[in-house]
C-alpha positions as CSV (number, residue, x, y, z in Angstrom):
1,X,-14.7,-18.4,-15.8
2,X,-17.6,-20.3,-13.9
3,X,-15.9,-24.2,-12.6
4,X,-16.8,-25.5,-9.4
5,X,-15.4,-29.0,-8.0
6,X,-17.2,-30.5,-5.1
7,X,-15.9,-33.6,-3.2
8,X,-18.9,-35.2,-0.8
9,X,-21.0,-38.1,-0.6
10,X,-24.0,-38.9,-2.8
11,X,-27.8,-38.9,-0.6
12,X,-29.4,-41.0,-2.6
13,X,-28.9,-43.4,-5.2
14,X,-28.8,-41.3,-9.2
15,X,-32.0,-40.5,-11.1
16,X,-31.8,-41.2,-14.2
17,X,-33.9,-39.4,-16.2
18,X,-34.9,-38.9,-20.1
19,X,-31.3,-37.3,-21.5
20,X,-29.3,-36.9,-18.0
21,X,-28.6,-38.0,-14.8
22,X,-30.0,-36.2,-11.0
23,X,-27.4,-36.7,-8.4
24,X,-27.7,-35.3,-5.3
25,X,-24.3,-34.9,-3.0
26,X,-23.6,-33.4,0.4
27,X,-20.1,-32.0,1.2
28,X,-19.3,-31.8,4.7
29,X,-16.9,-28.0,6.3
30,X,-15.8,-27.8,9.5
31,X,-14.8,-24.9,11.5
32,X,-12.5,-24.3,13.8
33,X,-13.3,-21.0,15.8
34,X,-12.5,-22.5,19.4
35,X,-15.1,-25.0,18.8
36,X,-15.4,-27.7,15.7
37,X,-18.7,-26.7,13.9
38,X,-20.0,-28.7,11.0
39,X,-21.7,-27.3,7.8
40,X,-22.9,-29.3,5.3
41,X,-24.1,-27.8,1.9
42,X,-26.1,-29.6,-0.4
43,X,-26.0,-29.6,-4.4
44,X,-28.0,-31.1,-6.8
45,X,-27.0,-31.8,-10.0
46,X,-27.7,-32.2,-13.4
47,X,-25.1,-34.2,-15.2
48,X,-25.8,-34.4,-19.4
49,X,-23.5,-36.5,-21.3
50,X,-24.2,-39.6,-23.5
51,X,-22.6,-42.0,-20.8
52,X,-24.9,-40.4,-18.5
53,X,-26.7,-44.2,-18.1
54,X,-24.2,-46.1,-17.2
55,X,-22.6,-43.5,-14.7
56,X,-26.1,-43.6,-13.5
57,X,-25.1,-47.7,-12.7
58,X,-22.3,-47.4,-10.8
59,X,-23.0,-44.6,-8.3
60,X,-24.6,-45.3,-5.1
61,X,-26.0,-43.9,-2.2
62,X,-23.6,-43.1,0.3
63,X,-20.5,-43.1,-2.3
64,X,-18.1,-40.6,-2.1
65,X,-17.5,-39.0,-5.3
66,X,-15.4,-35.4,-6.9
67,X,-17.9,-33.4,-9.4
68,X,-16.4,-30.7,-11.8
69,X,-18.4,-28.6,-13.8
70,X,-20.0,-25.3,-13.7
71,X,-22.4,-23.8,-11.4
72,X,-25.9,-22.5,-12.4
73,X,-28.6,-21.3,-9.7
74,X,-31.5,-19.8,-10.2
75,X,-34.5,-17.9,-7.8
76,X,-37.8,-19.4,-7.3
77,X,-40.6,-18.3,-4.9
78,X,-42.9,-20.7,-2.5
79,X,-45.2,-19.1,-0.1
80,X,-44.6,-15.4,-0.8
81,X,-40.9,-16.4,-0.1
82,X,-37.9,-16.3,-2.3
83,X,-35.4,-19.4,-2.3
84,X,-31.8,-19.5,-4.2
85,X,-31.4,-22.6,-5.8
């Protein structure tokens, strides 16, 4: 089974594009290994549904939102180089 839920904060206000909506959202870990460290990971996401407008409405930059869904990456080369995203 492939579900992933993410709680963070959205970096830019959603895209909303022909039949979905581009949300990007950072989700801040901290680690405690003598020292507090901060990671943040970013996800983009693709979000299809027909309500996908009007969720598109009320989100915001800086909003802090939970995402569930699944999780789909995929490799692309730049450069000679190979990215995961």
């Amino acid at each position: 089974m492939n579900k992933i839920t993410v709680v963070g904060n959205l970096t830019r206000d959603p895209e909303n594009k022909d039949n979905y909506v581009l949300i990007d959202l950072a989700q801040n870990q901290y680690d405690k290994n003598g020292i507090d460290e901060k990671h943040t990971h970013y996800f983009r996401v693709l979000y299809f549904t027909k309500g996908a407008e009007k969720v598109a409405g009320l989100l915001k930059k800086g909003m802090q939102i939970t995402l569930a869904g699944t999780l789909k990456s995929e490799m692309t080369e730049r450069d000679g180089k190979h990215y995961l995203n």
